[in-house]
N, C-alpha and C positions, 0 to 999 in steps of 0.2 A: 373290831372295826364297825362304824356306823353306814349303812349303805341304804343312801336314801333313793326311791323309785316313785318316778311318775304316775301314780297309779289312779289318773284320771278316766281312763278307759274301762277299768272296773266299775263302775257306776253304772246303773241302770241296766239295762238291756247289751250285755259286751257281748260285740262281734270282732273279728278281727284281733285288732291289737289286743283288746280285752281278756278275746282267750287264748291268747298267747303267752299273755301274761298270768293270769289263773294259771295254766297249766305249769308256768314255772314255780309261782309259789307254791303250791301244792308237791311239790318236789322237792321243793330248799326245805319245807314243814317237815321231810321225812331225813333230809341227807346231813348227817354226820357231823360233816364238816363246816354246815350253815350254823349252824347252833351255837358256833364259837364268835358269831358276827350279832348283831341288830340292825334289823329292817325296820327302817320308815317309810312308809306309804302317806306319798304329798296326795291328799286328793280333795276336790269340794265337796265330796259327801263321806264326811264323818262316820256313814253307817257301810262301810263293808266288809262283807262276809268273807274272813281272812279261814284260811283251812286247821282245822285243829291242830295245836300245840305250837302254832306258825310263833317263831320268837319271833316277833315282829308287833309294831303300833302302826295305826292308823293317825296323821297330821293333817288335821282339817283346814283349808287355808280357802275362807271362803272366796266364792267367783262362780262365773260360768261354764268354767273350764277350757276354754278358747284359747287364740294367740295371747290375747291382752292378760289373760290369767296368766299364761307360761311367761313370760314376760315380762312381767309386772310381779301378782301377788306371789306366786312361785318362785320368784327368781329372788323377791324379797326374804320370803322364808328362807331358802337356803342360804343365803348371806348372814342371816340371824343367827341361825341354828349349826352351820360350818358341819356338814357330816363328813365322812371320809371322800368318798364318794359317790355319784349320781348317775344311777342304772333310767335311764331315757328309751322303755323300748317305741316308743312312736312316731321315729321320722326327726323329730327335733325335738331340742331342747332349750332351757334358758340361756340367753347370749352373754350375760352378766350376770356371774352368780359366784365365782372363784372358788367354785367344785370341780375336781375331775371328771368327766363326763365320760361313760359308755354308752352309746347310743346305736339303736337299729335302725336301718335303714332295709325297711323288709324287698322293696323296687322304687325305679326310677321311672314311673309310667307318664312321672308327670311333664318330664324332662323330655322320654323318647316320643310321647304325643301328646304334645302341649294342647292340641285341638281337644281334646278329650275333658278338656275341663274348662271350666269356668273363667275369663279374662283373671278379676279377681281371683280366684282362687285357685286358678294355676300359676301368678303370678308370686300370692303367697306361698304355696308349697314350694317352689324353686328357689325364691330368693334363702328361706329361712333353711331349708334343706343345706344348700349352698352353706353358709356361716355356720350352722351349729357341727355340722360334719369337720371343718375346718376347724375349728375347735374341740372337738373331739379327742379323748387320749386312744380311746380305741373302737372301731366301728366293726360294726355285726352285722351279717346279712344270714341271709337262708339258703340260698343255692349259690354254686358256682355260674352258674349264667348272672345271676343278680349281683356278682362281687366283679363282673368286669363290665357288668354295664354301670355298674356305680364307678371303678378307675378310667373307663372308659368318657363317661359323660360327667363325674365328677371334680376331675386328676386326682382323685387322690391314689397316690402308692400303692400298687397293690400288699406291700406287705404291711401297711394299716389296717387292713381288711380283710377279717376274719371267717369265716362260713361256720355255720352252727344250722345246721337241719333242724326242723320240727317235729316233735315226736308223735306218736300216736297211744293217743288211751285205748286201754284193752279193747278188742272188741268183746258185743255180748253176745250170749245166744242166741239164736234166730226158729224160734219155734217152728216146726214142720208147720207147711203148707201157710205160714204166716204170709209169705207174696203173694203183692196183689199185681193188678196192671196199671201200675204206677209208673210214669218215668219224675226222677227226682232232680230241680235243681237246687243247689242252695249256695250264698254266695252273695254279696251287694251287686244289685245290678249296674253294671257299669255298662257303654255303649262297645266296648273291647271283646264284650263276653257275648254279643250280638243275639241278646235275646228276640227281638223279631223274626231271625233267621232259624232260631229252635221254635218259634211258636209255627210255625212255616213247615219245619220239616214234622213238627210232630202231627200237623196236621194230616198229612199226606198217609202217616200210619194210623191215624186216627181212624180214618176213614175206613180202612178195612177192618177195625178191633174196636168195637160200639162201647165195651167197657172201659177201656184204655182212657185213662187222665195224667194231665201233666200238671205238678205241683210246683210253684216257684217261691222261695222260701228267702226272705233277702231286701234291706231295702235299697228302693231306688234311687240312684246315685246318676240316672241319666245325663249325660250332656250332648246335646241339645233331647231335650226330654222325649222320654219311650213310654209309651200307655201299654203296659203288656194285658191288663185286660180290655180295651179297645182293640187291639189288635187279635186277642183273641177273637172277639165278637166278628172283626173283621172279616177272619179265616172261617165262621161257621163255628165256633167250638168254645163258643163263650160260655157253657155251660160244665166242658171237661178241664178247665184250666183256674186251677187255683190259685191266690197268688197273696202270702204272707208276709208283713214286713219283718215281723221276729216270733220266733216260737222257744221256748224255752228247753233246756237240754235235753230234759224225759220226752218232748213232744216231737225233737231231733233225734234222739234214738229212735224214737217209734218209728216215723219216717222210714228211717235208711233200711229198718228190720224190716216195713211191708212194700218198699220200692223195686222192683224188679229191673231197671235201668236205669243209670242217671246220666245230667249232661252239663256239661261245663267248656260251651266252646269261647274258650276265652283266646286272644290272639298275642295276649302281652300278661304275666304275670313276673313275681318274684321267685315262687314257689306253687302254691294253688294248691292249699289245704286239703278243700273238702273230697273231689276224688276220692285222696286215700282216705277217708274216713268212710265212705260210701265202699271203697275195695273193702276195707277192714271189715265192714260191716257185709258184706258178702255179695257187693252191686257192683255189678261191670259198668265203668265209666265210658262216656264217648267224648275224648277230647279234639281239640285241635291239634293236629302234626307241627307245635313250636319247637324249639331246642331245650325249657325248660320243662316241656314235656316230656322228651324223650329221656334227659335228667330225673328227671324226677318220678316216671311211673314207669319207666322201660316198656314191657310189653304186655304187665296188666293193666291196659287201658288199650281202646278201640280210637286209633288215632285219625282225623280225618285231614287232607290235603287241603280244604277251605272249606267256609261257612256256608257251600249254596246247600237250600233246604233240599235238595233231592239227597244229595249222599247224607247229609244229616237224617231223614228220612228211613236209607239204605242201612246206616249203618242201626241205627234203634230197632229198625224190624229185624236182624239179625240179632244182637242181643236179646231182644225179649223173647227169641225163639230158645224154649228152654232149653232143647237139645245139640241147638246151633256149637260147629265147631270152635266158632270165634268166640261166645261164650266162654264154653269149658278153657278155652287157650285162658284167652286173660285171668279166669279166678284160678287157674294153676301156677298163672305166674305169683299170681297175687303172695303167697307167703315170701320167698326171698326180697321182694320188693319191699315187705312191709319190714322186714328185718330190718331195715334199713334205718328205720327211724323210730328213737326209745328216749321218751321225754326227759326217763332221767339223767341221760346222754346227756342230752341238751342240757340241762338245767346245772350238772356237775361241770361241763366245759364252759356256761356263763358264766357262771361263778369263778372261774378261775379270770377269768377276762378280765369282770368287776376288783378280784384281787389282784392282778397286773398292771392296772388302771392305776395304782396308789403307790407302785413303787417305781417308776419311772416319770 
């Protein structure tokens, strides 16, 4: 079977969907059963770095990589080239192309806070969202909270819609005395994840711990736009607040190995990645008390009831206290929680989706 995949998110600098996607190939490269298929990867840059022994080609199909690309030159190519079927993990896919489609729909942020984005561009995430779902043979999400706010705000059936967790790469070791007084965030900043309200509360810990810096690792995705370093400068601490649009995976592990806190108050996700990679890597998170939270990190993670900078504040000086109760609690919960999620899980259960997809 020929299983062609949108793999424009590969290109360049992938966050997100990107490595999401990585992580799945990197999995089909090892398992069994992928070996008996061929993967083509539609993308506009002909040069990506596929994982060893990946039975798979790269399909160059020049463009931007935009709607007009998906659209248009993509939608053409697969009309051309008729594969079996088309693994869409980025929300949508081509509307005309008379391939079977499996496609992710990782949340619906755009849908439950339309405010949060751009006229244009919440306009187009909704309408296209909308159609390509609809045409969908079968749809994949990441948590149960995100599969009924998608039958929820979508209609679609809930038995069209699938859950498939994400998994986690090993963690590495963390050399003795490697922590620093780092708090970590990483993650696109979006106005949901209420970066102002962490620069705020870390200030307040700032103040009594002169080493103490907070790192934000992410780009900006604001709507209506956030200057995190202005607002650092704001708060007095424009010199302890770093703030990176992308750093590359060695530079990501370094991070999470000498970060001694991380923070992620975000008030709407699908799933929210990074925590566990920060748990896995041996960093107590502080999240927001969502329902996708308590889903998905249980009780290794420092949950807080809202974003004011005081309990933000509260709960970081208790995590970075090395001896702190709440500490120890969360990174003991941390192993069954991380049981939880095993990439090549995930990547054995897409695949059978993709193969479902073609006989119905």
């Amino acid at each position: 079977m020929r299983i062609a995949i949108d793999g424009r998110e590969l290109g360049g600098e992938a966050t997100g969907v990107g490595r999401y996607l990585h992580h799945l190939l990197v999995e089909w490269a090892r398992l069994a059963d992928a070996a008996a298929h061929r993967f083509s990867i539609y993308s506009p840059n002909g040069r990506l770095g596929l994982p060893p022994d990946f039975p798979g080609e790269v399909v160059t199909v020049p463009g931007d990589g935009g709607t007009r690309w998906e659209q248009g030159q993509l939608a053409r190519a697969l009309r051309k080239d008729r594969p079996d079927v088309l693994f869409a993990p980025g929300y949508t896919a081509p509307l005309v192309h008379g391939v079977p489609t499996v496609l992710v729909i990782h949340d619906v942020s755009f849908l439950a806070h339309p405010e949060w984005f751009g006229r244009r561009e919440g306009l187009r995430r909704r309408l296209l969202v909308r159609l390509s779902s609809a045409r969908a043979k079968r749809i994949l999400t990441v948590s149960e909270f995100s599969r009924d706010e998608i039958v929820r705000r979508l209609g679609i059936p809930a038995n069209r819609v699938r859950v498939i967790r994400h998994g986690l790469p090993a963690p590495r070791a963390v050399a003795t005395g490697a922590r620093q007084p780092l708090v970590l965030y990483v993650g696109s900043l979006f106005n949901r994840r209420h970066i102002p309200e962490l620069i705020e509360g870390f200030a307040r810990v700032a103040a009594t711990n002169p080493t103490l810096r907070l790192m934000l690792v992410g780009r900006n995705r604001t709507h209506p736009p956030q200057d995190p370093e202005a607002l650092a400068r704001a708060a007095g601490i424009g010199n302890r607040v770093v703030v990176r649009d992308w750093i590359d995976d060695e530079a990501l592990a370094d991070a999470y190995a000498r970060a001694s806190a991380f923070a992620f108050l975000s008030e709407y996700e699908g799933f929210g990645f990074t925590p566990l990679e920060a748990l896995a890597a041996g960093v107590p998170p502080v999240v927001l008390d969502t329902p996708v939270a308590r889903e998905i990190y249980g009780d290794a993670a420092v949950r807080i009831e809202s974003p004011e900078p005081a309990a933000i504040g509260a709960a970081l000086a208790d995590v970075l206290t090395p001896d702190s109760a709440t500490r120890r609690a969360v990174l003991a919960a941390a192993p069954d929680v991380l049981a939880r999620y095993s990439w090549p899980t995930a990547a054995r259960e897409t695949l059978t989706a993709i193969e479902e997809a073609t006989r119905t």
